[in-house]
N, C-alpha and C positions, 0 to 999 in steps of 0.2 A: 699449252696445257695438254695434260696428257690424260682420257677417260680409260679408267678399268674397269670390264665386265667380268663378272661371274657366276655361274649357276651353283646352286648347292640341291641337294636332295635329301629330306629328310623322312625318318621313318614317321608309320603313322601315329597319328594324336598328339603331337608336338607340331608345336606352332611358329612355321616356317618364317613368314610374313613381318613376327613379331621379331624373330631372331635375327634376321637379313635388318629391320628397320634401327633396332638396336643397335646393332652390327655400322651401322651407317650413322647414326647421332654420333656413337660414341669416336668415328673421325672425322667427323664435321667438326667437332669438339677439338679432338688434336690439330685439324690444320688451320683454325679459325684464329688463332695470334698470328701465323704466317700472312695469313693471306690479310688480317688487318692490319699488318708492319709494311706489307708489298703495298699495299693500298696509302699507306701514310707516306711511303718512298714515292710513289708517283706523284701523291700529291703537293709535296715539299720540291721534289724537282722543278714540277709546272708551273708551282709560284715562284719558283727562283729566276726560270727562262723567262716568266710575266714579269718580274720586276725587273730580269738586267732587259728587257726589250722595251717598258716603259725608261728605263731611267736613260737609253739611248734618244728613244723619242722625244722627252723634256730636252734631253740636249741638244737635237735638231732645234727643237722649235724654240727653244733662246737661242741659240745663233743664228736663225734664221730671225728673228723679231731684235737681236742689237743690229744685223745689217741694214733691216729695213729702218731702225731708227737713225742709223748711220750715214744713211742714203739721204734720209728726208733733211738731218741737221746739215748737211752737206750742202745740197738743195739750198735751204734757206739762206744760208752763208754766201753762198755763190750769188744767186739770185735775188736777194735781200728780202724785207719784210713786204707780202702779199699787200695788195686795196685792201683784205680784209680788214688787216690789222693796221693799218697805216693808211688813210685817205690821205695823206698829205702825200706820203710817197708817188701816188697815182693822180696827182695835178689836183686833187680835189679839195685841195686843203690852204 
């Protein structure tokens, strides 16, 4: 961002203050569709980087959550059904 200064000098009984303030509305006015188009751009980018970095994160975390279900049906298959679920299995039956 680039700030421009400037002084002016006006003769007497005209009114410096008003013309300088004027002077300043009237391109606050001209650059204010810019700087709300740069502002829409930032903000459209951010949510773009937000959603492809969410939609990476879902993707960890389901393939992280079928290994671990992967693991356990594994698990049970190998090891067969738990005392909890089967007292008979575990002599108790």
């Amino acid at each position: 961002m680039q700030l421009v200064g400037f002084k002016l000098t006006y003769p007497k009984g005209m009114d410096g203050a008003s013309i300088v303030n004027g002077f300043v509305s009237y391109v606050t006015e001209l650059e204010r569709p810019e700087i709300a188009a740069d502002i829409g751009s930032l903000i459209s980018n951010r949510l773009a980087r937000l959603e492809k970095k969410m939609e990476a994160q879902r993707a960890s975390y389901n393939a992280s959550k079928e290994a671990a279900i992967a693991a356990l049906l594994e698990k049970v298959l190998w090891e067969g059904p738990s005392c909890r679920t089967n007292s008979a299995h575990c002599g108790e039956g």
